[in-house]
C-alpha positions in Angstrom: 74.3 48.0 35.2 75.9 50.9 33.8 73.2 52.1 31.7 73.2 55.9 33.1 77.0 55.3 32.2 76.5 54.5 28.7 73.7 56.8 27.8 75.7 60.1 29.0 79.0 58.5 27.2 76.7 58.2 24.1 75.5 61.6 24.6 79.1 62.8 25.2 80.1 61.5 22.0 76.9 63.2 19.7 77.9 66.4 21.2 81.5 66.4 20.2 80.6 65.2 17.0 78.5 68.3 17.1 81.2 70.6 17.9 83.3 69.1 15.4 80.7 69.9 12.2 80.1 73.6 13.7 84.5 73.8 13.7 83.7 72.6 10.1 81.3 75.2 8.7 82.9 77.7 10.8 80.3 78.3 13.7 78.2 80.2 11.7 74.7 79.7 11.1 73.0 81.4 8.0 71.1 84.5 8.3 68.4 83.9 5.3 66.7 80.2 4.2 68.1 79.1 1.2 66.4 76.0 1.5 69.8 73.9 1.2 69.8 72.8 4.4 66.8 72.0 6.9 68.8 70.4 9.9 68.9 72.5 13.1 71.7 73.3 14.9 72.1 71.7 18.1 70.6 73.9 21.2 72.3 72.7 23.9 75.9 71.1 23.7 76.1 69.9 27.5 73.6 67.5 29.6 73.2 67.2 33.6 72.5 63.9 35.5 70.4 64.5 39.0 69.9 61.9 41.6 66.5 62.3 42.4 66.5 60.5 46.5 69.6 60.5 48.5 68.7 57.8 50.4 67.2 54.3 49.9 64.6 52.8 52.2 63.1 49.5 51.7 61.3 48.5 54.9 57.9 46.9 55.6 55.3 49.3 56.8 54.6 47.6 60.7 58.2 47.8 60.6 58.2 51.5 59.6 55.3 52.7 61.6 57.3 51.4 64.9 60.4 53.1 64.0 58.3 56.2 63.8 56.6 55.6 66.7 59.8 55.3 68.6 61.5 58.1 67.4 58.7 60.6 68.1 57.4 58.7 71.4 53.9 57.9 70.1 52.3 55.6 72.1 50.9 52.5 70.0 47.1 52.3 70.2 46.4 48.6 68.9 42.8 48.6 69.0 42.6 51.4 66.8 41.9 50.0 62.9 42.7 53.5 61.6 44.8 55.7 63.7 48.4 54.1 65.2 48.3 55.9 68.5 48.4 59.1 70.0 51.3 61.5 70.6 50.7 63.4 74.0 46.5 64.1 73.9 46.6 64.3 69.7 45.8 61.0 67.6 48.4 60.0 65.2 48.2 58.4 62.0 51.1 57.1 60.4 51.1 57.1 56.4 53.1 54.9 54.1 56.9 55.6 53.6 56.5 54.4 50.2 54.9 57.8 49.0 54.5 61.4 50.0 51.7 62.7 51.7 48.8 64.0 49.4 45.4 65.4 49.6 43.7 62.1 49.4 45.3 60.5 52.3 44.1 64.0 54.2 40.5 63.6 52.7 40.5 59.9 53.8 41.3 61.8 57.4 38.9 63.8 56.8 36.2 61.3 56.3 37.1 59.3 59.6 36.8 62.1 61.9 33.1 62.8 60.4 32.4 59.1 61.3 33.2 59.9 65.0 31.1 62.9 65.9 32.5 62.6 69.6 36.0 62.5 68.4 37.4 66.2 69.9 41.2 65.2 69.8 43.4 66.6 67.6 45.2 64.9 65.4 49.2 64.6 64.0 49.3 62.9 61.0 53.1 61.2 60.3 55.0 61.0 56.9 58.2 61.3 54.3 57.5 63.7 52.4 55.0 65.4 51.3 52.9 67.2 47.9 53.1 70.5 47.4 49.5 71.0 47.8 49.3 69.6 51.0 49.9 73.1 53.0 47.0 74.9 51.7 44.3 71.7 52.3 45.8 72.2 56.1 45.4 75.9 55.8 41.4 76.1 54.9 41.1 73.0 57.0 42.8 74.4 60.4 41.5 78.0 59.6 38.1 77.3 61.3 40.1 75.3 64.2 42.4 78.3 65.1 39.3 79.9 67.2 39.2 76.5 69.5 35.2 76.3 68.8 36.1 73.3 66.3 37.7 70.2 67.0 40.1 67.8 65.2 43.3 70.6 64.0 45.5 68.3 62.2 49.4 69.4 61.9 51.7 67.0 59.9 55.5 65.9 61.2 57.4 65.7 57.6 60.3 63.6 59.1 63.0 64.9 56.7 62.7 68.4 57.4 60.9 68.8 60.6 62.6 71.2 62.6 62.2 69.0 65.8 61.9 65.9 64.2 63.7 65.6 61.2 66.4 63.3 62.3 64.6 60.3 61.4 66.5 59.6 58.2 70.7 60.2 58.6 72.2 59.6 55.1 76.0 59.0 55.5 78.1 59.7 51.8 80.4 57.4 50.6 84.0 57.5 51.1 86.6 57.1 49.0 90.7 57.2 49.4 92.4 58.3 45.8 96.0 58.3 45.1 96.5 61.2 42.1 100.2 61.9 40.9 102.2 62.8 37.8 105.1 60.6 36.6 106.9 60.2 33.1 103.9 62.8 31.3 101.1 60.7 32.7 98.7 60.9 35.3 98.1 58.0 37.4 95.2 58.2 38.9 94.7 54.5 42.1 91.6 53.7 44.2 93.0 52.7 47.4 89.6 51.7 49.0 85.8 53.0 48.9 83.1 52.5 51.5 79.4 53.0 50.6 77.2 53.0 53.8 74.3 52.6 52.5 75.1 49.5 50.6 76.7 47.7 53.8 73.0 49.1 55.0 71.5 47.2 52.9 73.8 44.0 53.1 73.3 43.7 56.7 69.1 44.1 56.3 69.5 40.9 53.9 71.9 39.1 55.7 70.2 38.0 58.8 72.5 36.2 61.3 75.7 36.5 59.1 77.2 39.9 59.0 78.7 41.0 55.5 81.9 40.9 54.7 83.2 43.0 51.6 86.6 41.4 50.4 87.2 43.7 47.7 85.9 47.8 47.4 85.5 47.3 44.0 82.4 45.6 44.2 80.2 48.1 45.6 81.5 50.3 42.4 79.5 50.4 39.2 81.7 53.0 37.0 84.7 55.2 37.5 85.2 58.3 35.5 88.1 60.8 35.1 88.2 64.2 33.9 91.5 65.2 33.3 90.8 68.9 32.8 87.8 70.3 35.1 86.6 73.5 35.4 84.4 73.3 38.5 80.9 72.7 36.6 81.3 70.6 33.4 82.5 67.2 33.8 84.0 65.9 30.6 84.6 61.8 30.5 88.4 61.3 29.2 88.2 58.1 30.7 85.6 56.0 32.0 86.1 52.5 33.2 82.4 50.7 33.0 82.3 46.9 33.2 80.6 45.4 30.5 79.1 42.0 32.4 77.4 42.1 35.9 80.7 39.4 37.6 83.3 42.0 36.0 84.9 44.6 38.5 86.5 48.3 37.1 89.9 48.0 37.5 90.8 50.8 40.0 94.1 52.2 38.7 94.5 54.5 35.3 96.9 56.0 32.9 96.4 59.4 31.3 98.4 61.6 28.9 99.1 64.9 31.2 99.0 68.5 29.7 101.8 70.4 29.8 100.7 73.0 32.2 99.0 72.6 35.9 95.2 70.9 35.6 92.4 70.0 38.3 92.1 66.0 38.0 88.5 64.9 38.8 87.4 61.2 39.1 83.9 60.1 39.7 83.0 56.8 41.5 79.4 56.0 41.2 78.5 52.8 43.4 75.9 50.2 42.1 73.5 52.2 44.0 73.5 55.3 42.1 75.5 57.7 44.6 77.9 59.4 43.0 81.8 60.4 44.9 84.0 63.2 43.3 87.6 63.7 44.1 89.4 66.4 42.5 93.1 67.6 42.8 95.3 70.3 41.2 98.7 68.4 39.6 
């Protein structure tokens, strides 16, 4: 819990230690070796963190293969062992949520359809996501197909940005409602509530019966950061409020010093799983 949190605040802190020792010599770096000193300067004195998935999806794969099925109207062929029905005249073949698409699952394909000489159908091959070098095994394997002489021209539905189908996956953000005001040269910054979607998602997948009920928002947080002073593009932590043991809560209402002049306030809310909200507002 928190680790993300506590590397980038570690981070954080070599680089202003950084920036203090450069203040130190001056910021200049020496033109000719002397040999005195051997330690680089630093090369970068920032850091980005990237989500890699916006979404989360832990289902079994009968159970994924009939949500598929229903969403693009394929009809279920049960007493197929390889292919999972067919979608209009075309075969369809389902593969695994739990990866991307890749050549090998195309040259398993491949290999069925030369164990069925008699097989003419086309075929649609399902998935979420997909490797790069997927689009040029289709290419030399349809190029012979285009003519209609040769059977079996695969195409592939990628269900998060098909142009017809991509609607299979609908990601909703999270919410949050932020309170942000100056009083007596502070800024008090108060979480009134935060909804995560996908968590509730989740809940109600490992509930059963019993719906969840979430008494209190801040359990569905992990951190909360603030940046009294941002810019638009770097994010610096002047306050970050990460609970150190797994039955602790953050506490959901601040205190900072507030500059003189007018300043953006940003605060970051990332929920336990990983998705990040970011509030800003000029006081």
């Amino acid at each position: 819990k928190g680790a993300i949190q506590t590397a980038a605040k570690r981070l954080q802190t070599v680089i202003h230690a950084q920036l203090e020792a450069q203040k130190q010599t001056g910021g200049q770096q020496k033109l000719i070796d002397d040999g005195e000193d051997k330690t680089p300067p630093p090369a970068q004195l920032s850091f980005a963190v990237y989500r890699v998935n916006d979404y989360d999806l832990q289902i079994q794969h009968n159970e994924a293969v009939n949500l598929a099925c229903e969403h693009l109207g394929i009809t279920r062929m049960r007493s197929d062992a390889f292919f999972d029905g067919t979608h209009g005249k075309r075969l369809a073949k389902i593969i695994p949520f739990g990866r991307p698409l890749s050549p090998v699952d195309l040259e398993e394909l491949k290999k069925e359809l030369k164990a069925r000489p008699d097989e003419t159908r086309d075929v649609v091959v399902v998935s979420l996501g997909k490797e790069t070098v997927v689009d040029a095994w289709l290419d030399d394997w349809n190029r012979l197909r285009k003519q209609g002489d040769v059977p079996n021209g695969i195409e592939v539905i990628e269900l998060r940005t098909d142009a017809k189908y991509g609607q299979f996956l609908r990601h909703e953000p999270a919410t949050a409602k932020l309170s942000l005001r100056r009083a007596k040269g502070k800024l008090r910054v108060e979480i009134e509530n935060f909804a995560s979607p996908s968590i509730l998602q989740r809940l109600r997948q490992q509930a059963g019966v019993v719906a969840p009920v979430i008494d209190d928002w801040r359990s569905m947080v992990d951190c909360v950061m603030i940046d009294a002073a941002y810019g638009g593009e770097v994010f610096n932590v002047a306050l970050s409020d990460v609970p150190e043991k797994k039955t602790d809560l953050v506490v959901g209402r601040y205190e900072l010093p507030a500059p003189e002049d007018p300043t953006t306030v940003a605060v970051k809310i990332v929920d336990m799983l990983g998705e990040e909200v970011l509030v800003t507002e000029r006081l």
